[in-house]
C-alpha positions in Angstrom: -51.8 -52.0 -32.8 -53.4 -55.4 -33.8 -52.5 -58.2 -31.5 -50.8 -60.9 -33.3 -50.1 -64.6 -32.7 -47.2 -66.2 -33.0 -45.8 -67.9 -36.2 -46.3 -71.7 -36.8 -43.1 -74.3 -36.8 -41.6 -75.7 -39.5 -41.0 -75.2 -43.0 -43.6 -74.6 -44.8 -45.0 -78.1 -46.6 -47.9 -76.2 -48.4 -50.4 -79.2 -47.6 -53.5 -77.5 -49.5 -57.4 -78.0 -48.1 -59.7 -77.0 -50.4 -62.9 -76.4 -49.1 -66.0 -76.1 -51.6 -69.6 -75.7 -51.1 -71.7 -76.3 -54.3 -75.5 -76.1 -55.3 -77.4 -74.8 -57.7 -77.1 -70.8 -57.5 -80.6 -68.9 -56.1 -81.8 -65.9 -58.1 -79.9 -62.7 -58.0 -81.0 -60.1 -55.4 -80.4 -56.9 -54.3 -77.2 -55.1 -52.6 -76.9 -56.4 -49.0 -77.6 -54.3 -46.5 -75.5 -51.7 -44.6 -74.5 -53.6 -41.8 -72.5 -55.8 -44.8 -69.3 -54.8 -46.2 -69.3 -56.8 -49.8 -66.6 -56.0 -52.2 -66.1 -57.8 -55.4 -62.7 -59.7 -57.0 -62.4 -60.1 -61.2 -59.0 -60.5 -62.4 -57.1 -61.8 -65.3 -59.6 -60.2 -68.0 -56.4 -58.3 -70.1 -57.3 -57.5 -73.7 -60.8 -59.0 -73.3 -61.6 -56.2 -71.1 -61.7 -53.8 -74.6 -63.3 -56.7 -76.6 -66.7 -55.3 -77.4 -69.9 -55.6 -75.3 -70.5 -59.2 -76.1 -71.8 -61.4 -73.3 -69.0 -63.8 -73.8 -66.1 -61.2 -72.6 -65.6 -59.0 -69.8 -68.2 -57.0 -70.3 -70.6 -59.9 -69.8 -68.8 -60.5 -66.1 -69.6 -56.8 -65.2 -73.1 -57.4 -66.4 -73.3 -60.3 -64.0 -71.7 -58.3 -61.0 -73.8 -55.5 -61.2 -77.2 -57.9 -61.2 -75.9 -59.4 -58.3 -74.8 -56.7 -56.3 -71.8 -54.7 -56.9 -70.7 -53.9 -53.1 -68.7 -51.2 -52.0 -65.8 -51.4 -54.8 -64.1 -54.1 -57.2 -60.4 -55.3 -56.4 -58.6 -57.3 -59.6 -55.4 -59.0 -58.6 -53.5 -58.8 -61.6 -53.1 -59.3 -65.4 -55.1 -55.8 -66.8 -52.5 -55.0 -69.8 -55.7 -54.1 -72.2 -55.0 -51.4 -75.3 -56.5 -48.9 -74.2 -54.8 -49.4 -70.7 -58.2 -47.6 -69.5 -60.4 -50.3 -70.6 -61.2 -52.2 -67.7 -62.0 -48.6 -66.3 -63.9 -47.6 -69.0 -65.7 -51.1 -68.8 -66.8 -50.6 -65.6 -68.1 -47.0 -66.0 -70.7 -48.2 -68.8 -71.9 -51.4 -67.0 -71.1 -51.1 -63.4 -70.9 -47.1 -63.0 -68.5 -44.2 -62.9 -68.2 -43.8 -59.5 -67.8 -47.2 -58.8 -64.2 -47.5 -57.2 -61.5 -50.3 -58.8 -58.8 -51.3 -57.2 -55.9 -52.6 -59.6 -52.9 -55.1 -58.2 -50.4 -55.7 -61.0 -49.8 -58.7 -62.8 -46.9 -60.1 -64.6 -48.2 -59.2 -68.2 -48.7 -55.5 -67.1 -44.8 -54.3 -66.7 -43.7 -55.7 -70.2 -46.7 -52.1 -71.7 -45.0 -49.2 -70.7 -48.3 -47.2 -71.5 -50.0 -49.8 -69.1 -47.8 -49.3 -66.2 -48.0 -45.6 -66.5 -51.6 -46.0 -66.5 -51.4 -48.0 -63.5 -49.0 -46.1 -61.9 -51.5 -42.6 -62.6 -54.9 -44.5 -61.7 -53.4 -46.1 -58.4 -52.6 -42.3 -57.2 -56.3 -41.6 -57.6 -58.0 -44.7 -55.4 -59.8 -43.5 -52.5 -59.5 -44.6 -48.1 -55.9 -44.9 -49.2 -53.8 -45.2 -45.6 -50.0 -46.1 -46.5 -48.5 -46.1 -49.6 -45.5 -48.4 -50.7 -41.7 -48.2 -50.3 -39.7 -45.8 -52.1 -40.0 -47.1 -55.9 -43.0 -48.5 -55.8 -45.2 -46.3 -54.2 -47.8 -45.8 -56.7 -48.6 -49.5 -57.3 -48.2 -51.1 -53.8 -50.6 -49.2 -50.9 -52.9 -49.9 -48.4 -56.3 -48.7 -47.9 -59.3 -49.2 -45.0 -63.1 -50.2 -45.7 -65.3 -50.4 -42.8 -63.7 -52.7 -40.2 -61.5 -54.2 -42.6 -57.8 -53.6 -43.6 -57.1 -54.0 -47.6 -53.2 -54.3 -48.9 -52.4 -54.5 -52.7 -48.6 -55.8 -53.3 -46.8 -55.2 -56.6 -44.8 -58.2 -56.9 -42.8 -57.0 -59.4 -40.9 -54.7 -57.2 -37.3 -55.6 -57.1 -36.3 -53.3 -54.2 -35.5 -50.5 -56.8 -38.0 -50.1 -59.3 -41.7 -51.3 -60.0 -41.5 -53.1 -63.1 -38.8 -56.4 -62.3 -40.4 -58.5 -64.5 -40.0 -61.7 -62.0 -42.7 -61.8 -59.3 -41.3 -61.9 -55.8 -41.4 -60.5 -52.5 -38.2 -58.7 -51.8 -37.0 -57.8 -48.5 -38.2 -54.3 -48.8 -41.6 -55.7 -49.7 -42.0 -58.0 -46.8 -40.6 -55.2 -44.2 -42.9 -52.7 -45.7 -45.4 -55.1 -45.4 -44.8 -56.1 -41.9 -44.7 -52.5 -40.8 -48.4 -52.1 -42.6 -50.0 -54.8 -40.8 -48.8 -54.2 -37.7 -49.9 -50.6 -37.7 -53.6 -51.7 -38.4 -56.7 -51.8 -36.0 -59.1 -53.5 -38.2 -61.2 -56.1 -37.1 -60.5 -57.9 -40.8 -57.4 -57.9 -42.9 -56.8 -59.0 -47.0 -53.7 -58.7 -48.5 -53.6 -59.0 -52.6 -50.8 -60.0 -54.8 -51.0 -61.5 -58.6 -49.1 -65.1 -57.9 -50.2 -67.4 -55.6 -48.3 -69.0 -53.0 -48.7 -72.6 -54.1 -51.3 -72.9 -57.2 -54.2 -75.0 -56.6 -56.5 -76.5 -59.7 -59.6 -75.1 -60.6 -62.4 -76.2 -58.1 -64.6 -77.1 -60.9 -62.3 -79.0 -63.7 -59.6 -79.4 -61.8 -56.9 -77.8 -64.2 -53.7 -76.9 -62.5 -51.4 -74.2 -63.9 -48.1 -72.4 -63.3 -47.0 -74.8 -60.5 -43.8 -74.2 -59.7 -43.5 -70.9 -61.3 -45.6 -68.4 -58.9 -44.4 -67.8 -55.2 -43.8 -71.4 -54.9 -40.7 -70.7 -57.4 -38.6 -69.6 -54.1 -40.2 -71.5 -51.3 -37.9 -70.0 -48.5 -39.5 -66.1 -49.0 -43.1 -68.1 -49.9 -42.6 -69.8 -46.5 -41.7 -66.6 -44.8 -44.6 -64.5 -46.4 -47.3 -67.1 -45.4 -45.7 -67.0 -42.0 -46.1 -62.8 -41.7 -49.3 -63.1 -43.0 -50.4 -66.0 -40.5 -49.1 -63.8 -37.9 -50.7 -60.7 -38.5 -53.9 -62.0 -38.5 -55.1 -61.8 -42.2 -58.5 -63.6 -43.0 -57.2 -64.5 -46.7 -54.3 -63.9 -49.3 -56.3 -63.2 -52.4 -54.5 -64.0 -55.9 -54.6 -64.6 -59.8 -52.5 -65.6 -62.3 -53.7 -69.3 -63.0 -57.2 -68.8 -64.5 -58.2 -71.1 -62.3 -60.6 -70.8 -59.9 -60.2 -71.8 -56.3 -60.8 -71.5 -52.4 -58.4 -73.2 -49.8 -56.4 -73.0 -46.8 -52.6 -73.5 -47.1 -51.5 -74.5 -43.6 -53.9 -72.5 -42.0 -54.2 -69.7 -44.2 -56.8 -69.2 -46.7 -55.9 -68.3 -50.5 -58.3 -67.0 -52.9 -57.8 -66.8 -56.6 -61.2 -65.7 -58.5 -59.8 -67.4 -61.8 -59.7 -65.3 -65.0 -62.9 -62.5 -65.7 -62.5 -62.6 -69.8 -65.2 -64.8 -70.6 -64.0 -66.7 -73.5 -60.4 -67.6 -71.7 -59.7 -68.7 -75.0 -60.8 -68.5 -78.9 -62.8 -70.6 -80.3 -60.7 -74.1 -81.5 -63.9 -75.1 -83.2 -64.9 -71.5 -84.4 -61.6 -71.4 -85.8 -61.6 -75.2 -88.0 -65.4 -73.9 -89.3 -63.9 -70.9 -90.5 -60.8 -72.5 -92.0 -63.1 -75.0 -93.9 -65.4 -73.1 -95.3 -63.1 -70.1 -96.8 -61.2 -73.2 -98.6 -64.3 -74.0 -100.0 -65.8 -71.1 -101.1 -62.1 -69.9 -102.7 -62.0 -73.6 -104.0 -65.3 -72.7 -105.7 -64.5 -69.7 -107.0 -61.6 -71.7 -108.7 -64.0 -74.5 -109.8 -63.1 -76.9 -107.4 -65.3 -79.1 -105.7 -66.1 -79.1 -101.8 -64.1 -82.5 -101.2 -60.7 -81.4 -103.4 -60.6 -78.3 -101.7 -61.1 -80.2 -97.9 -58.2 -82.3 -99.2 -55.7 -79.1 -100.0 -56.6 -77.2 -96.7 -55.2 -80.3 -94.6 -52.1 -80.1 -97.2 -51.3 -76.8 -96.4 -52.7 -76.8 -92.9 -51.9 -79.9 -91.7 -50.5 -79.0 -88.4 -53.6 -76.8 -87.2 -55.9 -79.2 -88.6 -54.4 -82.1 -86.6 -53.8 -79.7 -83.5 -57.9 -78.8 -83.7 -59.1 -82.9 -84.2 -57.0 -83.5 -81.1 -59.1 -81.0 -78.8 -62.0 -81.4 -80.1 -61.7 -86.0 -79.7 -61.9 -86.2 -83.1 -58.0 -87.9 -83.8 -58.1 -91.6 -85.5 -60.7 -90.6 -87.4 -60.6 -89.6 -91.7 -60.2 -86.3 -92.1 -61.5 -85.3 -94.8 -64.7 -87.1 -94.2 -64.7 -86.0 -90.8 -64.2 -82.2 -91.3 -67.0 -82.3 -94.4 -69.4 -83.6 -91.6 -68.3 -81.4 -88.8 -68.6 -78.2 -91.4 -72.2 -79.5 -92.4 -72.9 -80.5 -88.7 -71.3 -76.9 -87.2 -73.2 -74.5 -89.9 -76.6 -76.0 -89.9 -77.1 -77.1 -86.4 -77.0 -74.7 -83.4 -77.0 -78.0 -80.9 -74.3 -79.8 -83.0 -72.3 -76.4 -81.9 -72.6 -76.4 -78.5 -71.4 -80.4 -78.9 -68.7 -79.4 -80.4 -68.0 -76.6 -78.0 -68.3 -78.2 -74.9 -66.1 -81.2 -76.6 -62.8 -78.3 -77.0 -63.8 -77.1 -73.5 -63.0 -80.5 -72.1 -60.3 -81.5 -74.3 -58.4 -78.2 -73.8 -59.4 -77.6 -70.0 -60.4 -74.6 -70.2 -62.4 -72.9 -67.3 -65.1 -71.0 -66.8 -64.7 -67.1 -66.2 -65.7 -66.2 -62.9 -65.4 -63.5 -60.4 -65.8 -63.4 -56.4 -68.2 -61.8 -53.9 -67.1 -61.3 -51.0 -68.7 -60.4 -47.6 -67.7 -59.4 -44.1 -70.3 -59.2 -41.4 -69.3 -58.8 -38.3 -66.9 -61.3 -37.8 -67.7 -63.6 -40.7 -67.0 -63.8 -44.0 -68.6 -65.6 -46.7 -66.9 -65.8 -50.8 -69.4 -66.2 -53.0 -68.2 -67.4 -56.6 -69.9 -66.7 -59.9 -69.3 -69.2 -62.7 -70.2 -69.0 -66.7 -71.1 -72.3 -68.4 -67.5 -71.8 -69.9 -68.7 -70.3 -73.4 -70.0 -67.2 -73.2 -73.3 -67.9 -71.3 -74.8 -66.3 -68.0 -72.9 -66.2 -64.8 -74.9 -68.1 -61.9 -74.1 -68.5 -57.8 -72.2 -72.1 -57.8 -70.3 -71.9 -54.9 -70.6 -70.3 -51.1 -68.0 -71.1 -48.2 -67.7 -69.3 -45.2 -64.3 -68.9 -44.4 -63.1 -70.1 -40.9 
């Protein structure tokens, strides 16, 4: 039996220190050695997952996990509804391996597929070093399993005491007991525990972008309190998450919470993409029809008005003419390839989007460091921009 400590007093007032460590990333090496457990957290990559082998998606986060070291297995809190439902699988046997174990914790998007939660349910079944398997209803999707010296638990949160697709995230009272009665039983030297919502959402440690505050754990701040509290008093090194796409390391009153961000590369389409395309099919079919580049400018904002304003505002371009505006940013956008990566990096920061990322993380002995790979937030190579030791 692990020996505990006691719980801490008080309600819970989620005071968040974020710790970061940043640099410029050294050059990708080779798997650490044996002495290291290293395992390896992407979530949040959902239909991008099937999206092709393009740099820019999933495929191009793989890529960068298996140049800098792949570890023992990969663990994705959350948010795989893909169509196929295999395709995160299937993404990982072509650039990772086949026998390279995945861990899936469910997210809030994968109970509204049927065909994905059967999926899940089937795949989870099949995960190896599996030690305890979930309460009656859920015991496909929620289970523990060992690695080395450490202690992994993976929480369906969508378990409403009954079945295991509720689609609110909680933790019900047959959760938590189930829970308790899992950590207690462990000997390990290191425990995480994995769920898709965080406790309290904290904003990207690179942007700053904060998202679905209010509306994860936090929603019901009593159970929130009283799952920090079990976890606290168990031991556990770190509560590992998803479900913002924002990417972040921190301690919330004394426990550390990890969420790895979103793995889909693009997290969104392309705003600017998406105005160059508009523009020029209204000129070519206005050509086709005999009229003239600036007529047929003036007729897409007519019948696209609402797009065309809702583009200018992320990429800083509102106040300005539009017509005028949009013939130069077509010219500027086709011709150009540095005009597009001004334009690009303009929608980046006027949208907040964040870079796709994923997590190394690695136990030695009684340390453990996160590592966090970072794109350049449109489809470019992943590089090493943060390490923290967590203490």
């Amino acid at each position: 039996m692990r020996n505990v400590s006691g719980p801490s007093a008080g309600l819970i007032a989620f005071a968040v220190a974020v710790v970061l460590i940043g640099g410029t990333a050294p050059a990708v090496g080779a798997d650490p050695s044996d002495e290291k457990l290293v395992f390896v957290v992407a979530a949040d990559m959902r239909n991008f997952a099937a999206a092709g082998e393009e740099s820019e998606h999933f495929s191009g986060a793989c890529r960068a996990i298996a140049a800098a070291g792949a570890g023992a297995f990969m663990i994705s809190p959350g948010d795989l509804d893909v169509d196929p439902p295999s395709a995160v699988r299937d993404m990982i046997d072509r650039t990772i391996g086949e026998d390279y174990p995945w861990y899936p914790v469910l997210g809030n998007h994968d109970p509204e597929s049927p065909s994905s939660m059967q999926y899940l349910r089937d795949y989870s079944l099949t995960v190896p070093n599996v030690v305890n398997r979930g309460p009656s209803g859920c015991e496909a999707t929620t289970f523990s399993f060992d690695w080395a010296n450490s202690h992994f638990v993976v929480l369906n949160q969508y378990f409403d005491g009954v079945r295991d697709w509720g689609l609110e995230g909680a933790i019900v009272p047959e959760l938590m007991a189930w829970l308790e009665a899992d950590l207690e039983a462990t000997d390990k030297e290191h425990i995480f525990v994995f769920g898709h919502e965080p406790l309290l959402p904290m904003p990207d440690m690179d942007n700053g972008r904060l998202r679905h505050q209010g509306d994860s754990l936090d929603e019901d701040p009593k159970t929130a309190f009283a799952f920090h509290q079990l976890l606290l008093k168990y031991g556990v090194d770190a509560y590992v998450c998803g479900h913002t796409h924002n990417t972040s390391v921190g301690k919330i009153n004394g426990l550390w919470q990890l969420d790895p961000g979103h793995a889909r590369g693009l997290e969104e389409a392309s705003y600017a993409d998406q105005m160059y395309e508009a523009v020029d099919r209204a000129i070519k079919e206005g050509k086709a029809r005999g009229i003239g580049e600036a007529n047929s400018i003036k007729q897409l904002y007519r019948d696209d008005e609402y797009h065309i304003d809702y583009w200018f505002k992320y990429l800083g371009l509102t106040g300005q003419p539009v017509t005028q505006t949009l013939a130069q940013f077509y010219t500027e956008y086709g011709s150009d390839p540095t005009a597009r990566d001004r334009w690009y990096e303009a929608q980046i920061e006027g949208r907040g989007q964040t870079r796709s990322s994923f997590f190394r993380v690695i136990v030695d002995g009684e340390h453990v460091e996160v590592e966090v790979y970072r794109d350049d937030a449109h489809g470019g190579p992943y590089t090493l921009m943060h390490k923290m030791v967590l203490n």
